[in-house]
matplotlib code that plots the C-alpha trace (Angstrom):
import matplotlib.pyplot as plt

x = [34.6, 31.0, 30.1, 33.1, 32.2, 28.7, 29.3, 31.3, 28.3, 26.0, 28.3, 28.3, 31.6, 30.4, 33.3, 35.5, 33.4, 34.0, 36.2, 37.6, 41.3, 38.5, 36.6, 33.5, 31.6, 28.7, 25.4, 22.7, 22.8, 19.9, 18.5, 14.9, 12.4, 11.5, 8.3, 10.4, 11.0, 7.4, 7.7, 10.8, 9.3, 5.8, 8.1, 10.0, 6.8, 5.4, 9.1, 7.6, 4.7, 6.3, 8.8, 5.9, 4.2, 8.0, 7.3, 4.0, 4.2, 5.2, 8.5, 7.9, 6.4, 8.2, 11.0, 8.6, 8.0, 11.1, 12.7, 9.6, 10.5, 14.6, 13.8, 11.4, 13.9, 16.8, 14.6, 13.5, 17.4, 17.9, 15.3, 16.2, 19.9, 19.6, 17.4, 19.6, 22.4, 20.5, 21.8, 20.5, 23.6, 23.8, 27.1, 27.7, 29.2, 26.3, 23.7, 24.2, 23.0, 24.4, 22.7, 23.5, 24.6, 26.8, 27.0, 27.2, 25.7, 26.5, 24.8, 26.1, 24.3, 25.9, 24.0, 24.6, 22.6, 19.1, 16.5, 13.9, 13.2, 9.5, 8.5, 5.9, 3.7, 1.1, -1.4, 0.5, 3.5, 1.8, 1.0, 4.5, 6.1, 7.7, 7.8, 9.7, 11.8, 12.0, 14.4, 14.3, 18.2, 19.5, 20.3, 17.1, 17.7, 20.1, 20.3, 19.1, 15.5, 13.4, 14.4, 11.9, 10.5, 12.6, 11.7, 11.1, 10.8, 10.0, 13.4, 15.3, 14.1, 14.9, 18.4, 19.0, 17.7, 19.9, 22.9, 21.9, 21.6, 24.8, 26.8, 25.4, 23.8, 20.9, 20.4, 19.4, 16.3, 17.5]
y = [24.7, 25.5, 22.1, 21.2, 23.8, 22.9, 19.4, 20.6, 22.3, 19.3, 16.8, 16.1, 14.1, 11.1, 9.2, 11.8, 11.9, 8.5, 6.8, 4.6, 4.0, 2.7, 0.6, 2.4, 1.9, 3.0, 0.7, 2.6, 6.5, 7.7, 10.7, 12.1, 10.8, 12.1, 13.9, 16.4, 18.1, 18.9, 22.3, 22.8, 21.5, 23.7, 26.6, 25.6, 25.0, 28.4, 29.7, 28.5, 29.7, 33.5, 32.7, 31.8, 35.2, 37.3, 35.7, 37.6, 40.6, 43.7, 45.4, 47.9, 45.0, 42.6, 43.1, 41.6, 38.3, 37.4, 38.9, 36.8, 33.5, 33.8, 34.5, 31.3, 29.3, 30.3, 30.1, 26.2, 25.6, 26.2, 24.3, 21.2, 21.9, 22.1, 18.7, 16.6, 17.6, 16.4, 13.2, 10.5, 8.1, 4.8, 3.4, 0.8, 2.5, 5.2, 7.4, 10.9, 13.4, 15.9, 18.9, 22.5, 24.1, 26.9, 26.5, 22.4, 21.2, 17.6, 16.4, 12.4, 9.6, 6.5, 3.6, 2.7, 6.3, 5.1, 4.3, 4.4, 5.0, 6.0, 5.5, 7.6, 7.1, 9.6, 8.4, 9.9, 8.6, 5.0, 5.4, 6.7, 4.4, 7.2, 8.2, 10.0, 8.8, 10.4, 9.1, 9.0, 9.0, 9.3, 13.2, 15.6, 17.2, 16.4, 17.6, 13.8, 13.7, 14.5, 12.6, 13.7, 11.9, 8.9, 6.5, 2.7, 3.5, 0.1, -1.3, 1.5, 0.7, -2.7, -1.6, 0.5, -2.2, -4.7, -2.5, -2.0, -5.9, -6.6, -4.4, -6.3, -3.4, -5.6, -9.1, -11.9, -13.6, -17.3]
z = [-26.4, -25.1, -25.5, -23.2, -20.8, -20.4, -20.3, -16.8, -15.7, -16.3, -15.0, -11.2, -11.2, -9.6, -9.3, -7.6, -4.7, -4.2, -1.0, -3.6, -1.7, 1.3, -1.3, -2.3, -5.1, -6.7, -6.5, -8.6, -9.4, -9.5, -12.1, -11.6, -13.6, -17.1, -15.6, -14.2, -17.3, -18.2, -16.8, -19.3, -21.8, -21.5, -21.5, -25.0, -26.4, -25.3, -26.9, -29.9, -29.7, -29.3, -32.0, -34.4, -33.0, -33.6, -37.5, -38.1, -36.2, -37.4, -37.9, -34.9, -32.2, -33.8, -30.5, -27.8, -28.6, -30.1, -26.4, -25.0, -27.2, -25.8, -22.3, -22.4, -24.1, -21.8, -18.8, -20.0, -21.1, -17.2, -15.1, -17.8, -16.8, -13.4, -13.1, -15.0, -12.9, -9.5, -8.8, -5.9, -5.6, -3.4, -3.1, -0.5, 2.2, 1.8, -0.2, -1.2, -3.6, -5.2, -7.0, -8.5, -11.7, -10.9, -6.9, -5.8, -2.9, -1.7, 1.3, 2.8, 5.1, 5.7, 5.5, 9.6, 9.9, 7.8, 10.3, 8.2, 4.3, 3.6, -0.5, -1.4, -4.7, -5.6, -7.8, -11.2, -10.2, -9.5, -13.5, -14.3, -12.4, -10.0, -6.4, -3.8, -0.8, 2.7, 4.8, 8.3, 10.3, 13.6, 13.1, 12.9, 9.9, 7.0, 3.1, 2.5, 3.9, 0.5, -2.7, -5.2, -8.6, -8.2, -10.9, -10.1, -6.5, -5.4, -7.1, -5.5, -2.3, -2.5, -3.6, -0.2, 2.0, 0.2, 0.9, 4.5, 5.0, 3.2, 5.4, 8.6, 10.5, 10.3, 11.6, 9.4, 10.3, 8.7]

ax = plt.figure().add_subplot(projection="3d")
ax.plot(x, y, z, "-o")
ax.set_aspect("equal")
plt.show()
């Protein structure tokens, strides 16, 4: 039952924000890249650390690091939880994301509103193969203007434009 429960926490439902009745379908969704997790992961490891600490200490201090070691682990249990749930999804009719563990927030563009996509790749994410996206629309400001630690950003991008093109809201140049 807990493994039911949090499997509804951690799933964003994809398919039932689709306009499947209008035709929509999903292109790519995309999940952050791995390096996201490295703060999680520094945290479990510190966990450890206090949980080994909890094994040595004495009966009467015994309390701090083992309260130390759970808070760490819960705390890591949390930021992994609410990454994986983070989705970037570009359908062909339009791109949106959808994020949050207890509270969801789902913010739309259609692909008639991209003006301009910007793929940025810092020199780490050059070497892991990650970037982010900043999109540029016709409104000023829209949930979808920062997509963060996006891996293969180059293949993504070439996804979007693909979509854009195939749904003739650019002209061919053959």
């Amino acid at each position: 039952m807990v493994g039911r429960l949090l499997r509804g926490f951690a799933d964003p439902d994809i398919p039932a924000h689709l306009l499947s009745d209008e035709g929509e379908v999903v292109v790519d969704e995309v999940r952050h890249h791995w390096v996201v997790y490295w703060r999680a992961c520094l945290e479990a490891v510190g966990a450890a650390v206090c949980f080994g600490w909890f094994l040595v200490s004495s009966v009467q201090t015994g309390w701090l690091p083992l309260l130390l070691a759970a808070a760490l682990t819960l705390h890591a249990g949390w930021l992994a939880l609410n990454q994986s749930v983070d989705r970037f999804v570009i359908t062909n009719m339009r791109v949106f994301r959808i994020r949050g563990v207890l509270a969801r927030s789902l913010a739309t563009m259609p692909i008639s509103r991209i003006l301009d996509i910007t793929v940025e790749k810092p020199l780490l994410g050059r070497m892991l193969n990650y970037g982010h996206f900043v999109f540029e629309s016709a409104a000023q400001e829209q949930g979808l203007r920062d997509i963060r630690y996006v891996g293969s950003p180059d293949q993504r991008d070439l996804t979007i434009q693909r979509v854009v093109q195939r749904s003739g809201l650019r002209r061919s140049f053959t």
